[in-house]
C-alpha positions as CSV (number, residue, x, y, z in Angstrom):
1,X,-10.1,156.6,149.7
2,X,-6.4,157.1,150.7
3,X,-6.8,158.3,154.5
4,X,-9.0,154.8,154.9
5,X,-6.8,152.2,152.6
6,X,-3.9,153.9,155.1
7,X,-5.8,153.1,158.2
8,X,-6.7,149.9,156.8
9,X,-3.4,148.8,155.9
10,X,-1.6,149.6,158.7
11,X,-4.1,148.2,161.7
12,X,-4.8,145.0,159.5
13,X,-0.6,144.2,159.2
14,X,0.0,145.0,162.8
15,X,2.1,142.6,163.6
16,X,4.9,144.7,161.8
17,X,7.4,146.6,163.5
18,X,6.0,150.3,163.5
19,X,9.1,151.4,161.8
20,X,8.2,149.0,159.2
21,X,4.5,150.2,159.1
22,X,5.1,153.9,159.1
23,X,6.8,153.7,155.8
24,X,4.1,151.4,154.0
25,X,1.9,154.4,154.9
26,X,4.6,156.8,153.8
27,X,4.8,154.4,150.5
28,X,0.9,154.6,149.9
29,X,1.2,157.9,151.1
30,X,3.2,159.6,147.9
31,X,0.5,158.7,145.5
32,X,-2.2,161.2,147.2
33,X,-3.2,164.1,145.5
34,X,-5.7,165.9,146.6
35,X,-8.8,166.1,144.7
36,X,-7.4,164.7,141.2
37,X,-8.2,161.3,139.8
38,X,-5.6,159.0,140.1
39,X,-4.9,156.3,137.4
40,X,-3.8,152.6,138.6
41,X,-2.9,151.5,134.7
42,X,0.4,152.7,132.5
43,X,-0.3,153.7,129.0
44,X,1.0,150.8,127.1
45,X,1.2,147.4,128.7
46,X,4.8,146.1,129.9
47,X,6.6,143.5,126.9
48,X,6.8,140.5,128.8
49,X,3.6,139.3,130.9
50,X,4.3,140.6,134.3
51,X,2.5,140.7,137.7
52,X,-0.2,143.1,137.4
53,X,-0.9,142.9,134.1
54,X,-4.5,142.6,133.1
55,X,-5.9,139.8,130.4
56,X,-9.2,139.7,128.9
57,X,-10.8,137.1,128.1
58,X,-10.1,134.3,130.6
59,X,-12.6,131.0,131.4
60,X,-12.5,131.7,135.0
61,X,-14.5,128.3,136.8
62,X,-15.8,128.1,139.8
63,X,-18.1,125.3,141.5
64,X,-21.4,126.4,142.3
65,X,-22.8,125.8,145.9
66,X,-24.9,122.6,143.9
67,X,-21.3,121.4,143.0
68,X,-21.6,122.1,139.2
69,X,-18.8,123.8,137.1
70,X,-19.3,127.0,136.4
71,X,-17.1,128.7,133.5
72,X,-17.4,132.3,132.4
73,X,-15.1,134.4,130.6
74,X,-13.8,138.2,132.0
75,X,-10.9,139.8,132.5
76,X,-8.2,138.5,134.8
77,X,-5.4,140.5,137.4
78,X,-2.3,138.1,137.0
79,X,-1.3,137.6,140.6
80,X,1.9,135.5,140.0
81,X,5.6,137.0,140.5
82,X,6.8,138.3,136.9
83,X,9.6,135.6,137.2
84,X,7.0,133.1,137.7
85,X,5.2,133.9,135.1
86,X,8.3,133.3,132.7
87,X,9.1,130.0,134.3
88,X,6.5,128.3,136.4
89,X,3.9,125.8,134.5
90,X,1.2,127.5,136.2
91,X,0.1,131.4,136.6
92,X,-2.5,132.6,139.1
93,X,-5.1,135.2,137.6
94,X,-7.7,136.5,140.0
95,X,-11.4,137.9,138.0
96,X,-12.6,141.0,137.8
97,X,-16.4,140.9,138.5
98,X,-19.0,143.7,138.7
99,X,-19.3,145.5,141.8
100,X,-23.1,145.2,142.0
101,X,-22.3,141.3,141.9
102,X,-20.7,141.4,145.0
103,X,-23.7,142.1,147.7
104,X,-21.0,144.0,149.6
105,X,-20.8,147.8,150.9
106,X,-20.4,149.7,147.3
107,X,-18.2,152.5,149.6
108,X,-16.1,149.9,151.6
109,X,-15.6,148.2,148.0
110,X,-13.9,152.2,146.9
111,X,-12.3,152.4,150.4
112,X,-10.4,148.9,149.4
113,X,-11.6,148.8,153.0
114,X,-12.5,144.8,152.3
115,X,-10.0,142.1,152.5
116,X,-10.8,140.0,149.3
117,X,-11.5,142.5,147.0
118,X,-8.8,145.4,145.2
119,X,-10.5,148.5,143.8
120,X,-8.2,150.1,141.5
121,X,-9.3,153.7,141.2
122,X,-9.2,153.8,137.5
123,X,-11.6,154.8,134.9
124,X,-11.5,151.3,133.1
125,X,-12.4,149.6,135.9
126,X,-14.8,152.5,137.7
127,X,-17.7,149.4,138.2
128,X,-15.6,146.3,139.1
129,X,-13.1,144.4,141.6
130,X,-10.8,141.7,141.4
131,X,-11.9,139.0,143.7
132,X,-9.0,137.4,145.3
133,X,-11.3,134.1,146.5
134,X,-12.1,133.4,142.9
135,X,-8.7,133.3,142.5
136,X,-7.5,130.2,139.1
137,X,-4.8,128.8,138.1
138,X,-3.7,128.7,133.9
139,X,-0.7,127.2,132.3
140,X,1.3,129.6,131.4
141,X,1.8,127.9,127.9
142,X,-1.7,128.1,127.4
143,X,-2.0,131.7,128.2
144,X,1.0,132.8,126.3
145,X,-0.4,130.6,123.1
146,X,-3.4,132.8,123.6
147,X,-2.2,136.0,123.6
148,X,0.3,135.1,121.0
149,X,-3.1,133.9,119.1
150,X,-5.3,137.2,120.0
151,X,-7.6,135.1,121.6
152,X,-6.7,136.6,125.2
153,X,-5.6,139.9,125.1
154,X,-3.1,141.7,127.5
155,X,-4.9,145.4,127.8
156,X,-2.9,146.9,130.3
157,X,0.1,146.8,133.1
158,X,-0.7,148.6,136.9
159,X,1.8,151.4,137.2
160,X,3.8,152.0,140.2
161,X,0.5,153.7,142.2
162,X,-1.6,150.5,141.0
163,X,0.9,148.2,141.6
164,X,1.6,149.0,145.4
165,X,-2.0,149.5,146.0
166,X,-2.4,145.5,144.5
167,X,0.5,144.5,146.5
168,X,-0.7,146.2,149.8
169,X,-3.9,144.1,149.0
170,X,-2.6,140.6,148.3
171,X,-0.4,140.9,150.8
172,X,-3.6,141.6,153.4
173,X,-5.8,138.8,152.0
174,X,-3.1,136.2,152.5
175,X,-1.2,137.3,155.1
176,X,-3.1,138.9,157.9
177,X,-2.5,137.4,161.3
178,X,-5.5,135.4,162.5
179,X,-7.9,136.3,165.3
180,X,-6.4,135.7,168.7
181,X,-8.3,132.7,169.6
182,X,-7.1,130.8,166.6
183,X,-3.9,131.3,167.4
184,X,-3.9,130.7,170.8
185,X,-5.0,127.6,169.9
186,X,-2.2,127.1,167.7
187,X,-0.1,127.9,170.7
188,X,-1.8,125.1,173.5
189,X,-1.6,122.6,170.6
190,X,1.8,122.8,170.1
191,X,3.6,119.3,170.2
């Protein structure tokens, strides 16, 4: 799962310098041991809500392809910066959702080998994947009120290995260059 979220990583952000990319692998690198089970999740959650940190019990919604609502309630990857989330009216959560759910490759889902989707190699999570598309936004007062409340619960933080491997993620959902036509186009309808 390393060798291809590696090779992954580094062709999909290739518009880096290779300096640049040769120490993301490095980064991603360090957390490879061979043949033991790695854990994405620290043992007790972090005190303040923080990037990374994973809530139970959120109303995700979505609208159907009918155009109705949808609402259903699972756990949640909060996606906004930790300083956000102590200052910003609004806090992005992506859901967790069941791998079978997701009509993709199971072994490209475990390779993090698919743009919107983050595996965290982690025995709590073993059959699911946080779906960047489905990707809400709470008030943060709301969220807050409900963990304060114990109607949302904040079950655990990433630790530095889950962390990066979210980050490396995020980072190549949103921010992958486009395909070369599209952005030749952008170039012969410049202004």
């Amino acid at each position: 799962m390393i060798k291809e979220l590696i090779d992954f990583t580094t062709e999909t952000i290739s518009c880096i310098q290779p300096y640049t990319k040769e120490n993301i692998k490095k980064a991603i690198e360090q957390f490879h041991l061979e043949g033991k089970q790695l854990f994405t999740t620290l043992d007790e959650g972090l005190e303040c809500l923080a990037q990374g940190d994973v809530l139970e019990n959120i109303p995700f919604y979505r609208i159907d392809k009918t155009g109705r609502l949808q609402v259903y309630k699972t756990r949640g990857l909060v996606l906004s910066n930790t300083c956000d989330c102590s200052r910003d009216n609004n806090i992005l959560l992506a859901p967790f959702i069941p791998i079978k759910d997701t009509q993709k490759d199971r072994q490209a889902l475990l390779n993090n080998t698919i743009y919107g989707y983050l595996y965290l190699p982690d025995c709590k999570f073993d059959e699911y994947v946080v779906d960047f598309s489905l990707t809400n936004s709470f008030n943060r007062e709301v969220l807050i009120k409900g963990i304060e409340k114990e109607v949302i619960t904040k079950t655990v933080s990433l630790n530095s290995y889950g962390y990066y491997l979210f980050l490396c993620k995020l980072t190549i959902y949103l921010m992958r260059p486009e395909d070369s036509g599209i952005q030749e186009s952008r170039l012969n309808n410049v202004i």
